[in-house]
N, C-alpha and C positions, 0 to 999 in steps of 0.2 A: 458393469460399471455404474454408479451412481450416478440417475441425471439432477440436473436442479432445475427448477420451477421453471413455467413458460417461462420465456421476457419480452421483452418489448425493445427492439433499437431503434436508435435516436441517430442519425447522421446528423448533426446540428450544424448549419454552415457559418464558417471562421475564415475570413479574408478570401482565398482563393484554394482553400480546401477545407476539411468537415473536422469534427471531435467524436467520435461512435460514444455512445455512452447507452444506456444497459438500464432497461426499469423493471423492478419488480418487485411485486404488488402493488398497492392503490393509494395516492392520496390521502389521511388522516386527519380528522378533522379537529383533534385530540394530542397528538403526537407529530414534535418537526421530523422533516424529511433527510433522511440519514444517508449521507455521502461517501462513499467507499476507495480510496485512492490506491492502487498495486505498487508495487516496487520498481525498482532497475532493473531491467529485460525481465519484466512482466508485460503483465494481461489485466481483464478483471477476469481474469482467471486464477490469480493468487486470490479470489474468495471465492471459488467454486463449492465450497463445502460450508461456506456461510450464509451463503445468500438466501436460501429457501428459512430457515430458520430465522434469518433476521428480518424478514420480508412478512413475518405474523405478528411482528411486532411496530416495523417501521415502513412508513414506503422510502425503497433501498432505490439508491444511482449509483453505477459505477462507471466510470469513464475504461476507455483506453483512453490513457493518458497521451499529449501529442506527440509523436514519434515512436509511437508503441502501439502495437494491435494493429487495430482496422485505421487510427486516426491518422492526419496525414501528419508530418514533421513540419514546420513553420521554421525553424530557427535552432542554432545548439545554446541559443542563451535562457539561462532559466527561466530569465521574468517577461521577454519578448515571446521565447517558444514553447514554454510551459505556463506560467502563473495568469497569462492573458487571456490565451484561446479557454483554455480552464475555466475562469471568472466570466465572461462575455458568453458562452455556452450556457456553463449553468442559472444565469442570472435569462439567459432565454429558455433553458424551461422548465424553469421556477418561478421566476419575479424575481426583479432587484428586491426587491424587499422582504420575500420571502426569509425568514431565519431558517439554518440548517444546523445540523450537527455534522459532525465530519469524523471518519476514525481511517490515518493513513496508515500503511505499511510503510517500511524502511525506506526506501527514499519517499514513498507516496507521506511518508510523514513527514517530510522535512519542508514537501510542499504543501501539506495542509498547514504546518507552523507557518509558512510565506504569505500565504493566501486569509490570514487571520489579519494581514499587514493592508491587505486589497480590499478585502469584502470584511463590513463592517459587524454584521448583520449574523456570524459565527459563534452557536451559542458555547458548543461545548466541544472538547475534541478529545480522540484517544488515540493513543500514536505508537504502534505495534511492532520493534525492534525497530526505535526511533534512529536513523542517518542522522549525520552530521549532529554529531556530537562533540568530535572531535578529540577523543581520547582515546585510551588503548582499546585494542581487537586481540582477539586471541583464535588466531586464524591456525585451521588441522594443515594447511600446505597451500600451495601453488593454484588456481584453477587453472585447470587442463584445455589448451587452444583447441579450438572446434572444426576453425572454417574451412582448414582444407580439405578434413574429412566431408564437409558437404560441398565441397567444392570439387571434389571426386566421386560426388554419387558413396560412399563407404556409410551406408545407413546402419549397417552393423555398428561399426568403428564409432561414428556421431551418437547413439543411442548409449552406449559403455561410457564416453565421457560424460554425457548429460549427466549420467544417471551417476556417476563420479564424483561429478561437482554440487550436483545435487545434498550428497553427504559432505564433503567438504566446506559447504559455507552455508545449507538451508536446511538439513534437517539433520535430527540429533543421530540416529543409529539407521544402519545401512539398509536393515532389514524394512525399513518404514517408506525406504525411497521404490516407492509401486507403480506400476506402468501407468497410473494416470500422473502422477509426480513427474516423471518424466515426458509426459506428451504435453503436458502444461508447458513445463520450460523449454522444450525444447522449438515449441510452437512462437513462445515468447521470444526467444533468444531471436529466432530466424526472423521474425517480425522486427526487433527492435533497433529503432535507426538515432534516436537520443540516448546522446551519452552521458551519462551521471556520475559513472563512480567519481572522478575528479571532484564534482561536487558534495556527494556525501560524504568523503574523504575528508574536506575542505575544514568543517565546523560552520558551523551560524548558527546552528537549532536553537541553542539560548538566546541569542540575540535575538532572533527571529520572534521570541514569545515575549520579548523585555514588554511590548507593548501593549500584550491580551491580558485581560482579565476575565476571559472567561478558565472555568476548571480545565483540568488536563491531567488527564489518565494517562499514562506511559506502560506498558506487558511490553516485558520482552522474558523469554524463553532461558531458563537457566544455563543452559547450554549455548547460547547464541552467541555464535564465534565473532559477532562484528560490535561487541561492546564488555566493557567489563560492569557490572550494573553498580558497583561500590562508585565508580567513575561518574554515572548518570546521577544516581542521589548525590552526591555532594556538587554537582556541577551545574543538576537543572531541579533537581527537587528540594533541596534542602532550603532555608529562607522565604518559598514560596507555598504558603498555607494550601491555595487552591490546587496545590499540585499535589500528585501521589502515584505509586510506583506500585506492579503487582510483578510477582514473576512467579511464574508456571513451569510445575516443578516436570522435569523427565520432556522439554521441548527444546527444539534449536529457534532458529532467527525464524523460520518460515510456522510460527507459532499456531496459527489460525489455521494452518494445515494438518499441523500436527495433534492438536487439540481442538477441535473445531466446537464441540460443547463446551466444553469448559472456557473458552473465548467467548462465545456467543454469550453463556448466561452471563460474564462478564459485564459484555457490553452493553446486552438489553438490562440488568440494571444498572451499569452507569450514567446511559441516555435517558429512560425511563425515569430517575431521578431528576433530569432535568427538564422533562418538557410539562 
């Protein structure tokens, strides 16, 4: 199994519990520091396969988001129990004034768009099978309930569905869903105690940007069952010069897993243009 670069955690303390967050490589004296957000029943574990790569480029952070991973849950409201402990973490260990860049995955992108609303100081963002769009999905089926298979100990039984829903809503062909795909999400799923889909279901991602002017790179995976992309261009990209839209061809929603080169050089030159 491929490991990724040392890291370094960060327990950063938030009211009457912490935000784990994730460093790796160094400070730049040259290049802003590049913020990494996961998805719904994620980790930063949905950039396991990016982070060493992007880390020779940028000095990388990546949270457990709160109510996900190691970070403690605060609240089920987005802007008290996510968009807060978030901003006040990272602003302790960066500087308030520090500039970043930020590239979220599908819900992590909907709160990198929120958090452009909070922190002022956000120069540039890319946002990886952007949530909350609020148009059509073209979803393969149902996902398959879990918990009473681990709620019976059935490790067999919990593993098959993982690795079921896995194809069904995060990667494109069945053959690609490999036992570290599955020990990610399944590690994530067990861990995660903030609920999102309601919110990414919701829509706001446009709203949410009416008021950035900085660029915005939107990838999502041609295959990615939680968006139709004809939907995002005319909804969030079209009107908006600084915007623009990439899709990578033969990936699902879980893009940056799927393609992990072809994402990275993306990104280091999207950011890399901007710092």
């Amino acid at each position: 199994m491929k490991q990724v670069l040392s890291k370094m955690t960060h327990e950063v303390p938030y009211q009457d519990g912490h935000v784990s967050w994730y460093e790796f490589g160094k400070p730049l004296s040259n290049k802003l520091p590049l913020v990494l957000l996961h998805g719904g029943h994620g980790s930063w574990e949905h950039w396991f396969h990016n982070v060493e790569g992007l880390s020779q480029h940028f000095h990388v952070l990546v949270p457990d988001m709160p109510g996900y991973g190691a970070s403690s849950l605060f609240d089920s409201q987005l802007q008290s129990g996510v968009l807060d402990p978030l901003k006040v973490t990272m602003d302790s260990l960066l500087g308030v004034n520090q500039a970043v860049n930020i590239a979220g995955f599908s819900f992590g992108s909907f709160v990198a768009a929120h958090l452009t609303n909070q922190r002022q100081n956000i120069h540039q963002l890319a946002l990886l099978g952007g949530a909350g769009h609020g148009g059509p999905r073209r979803p393969r089926g149902d996902l398959l309930a879990w918990r009473d298979l681990y709620a019976n100990q059935d490790w067999g039984g919990l593993r098959e569905v993982m690795r079921k829903n896995l194809f069904l809503h995060m990667i494109s062909t069945d053959e690609r869903v490999d036992d570290l795909a599955i020990r990610i999400h399944q590690d994530a799923c067990l861990a995660t105690r903030f609920r999102s889909r309601h919110l990414s279901r919701a829509g706001g991602l446009a709203q949410a940007l009416e008021g950035y002017a900085g660029k915005v790179l939107m990838i999502y995976g041609e295959h990615d069952v939680t968006c139709t992309p004809e939907y995002v261009i005319e909804k969030i990209i079209e009107g908006h010069p600084r915007r623009s839209i990439e899709l990578i061809k033969d990936a699902g929603h879980w893009v940056m897993y799927e393609k992990p080169d072809q994402v990275n050089c993306s990104l280091i030159q999207w950011f890399e243009e901007s710092s």
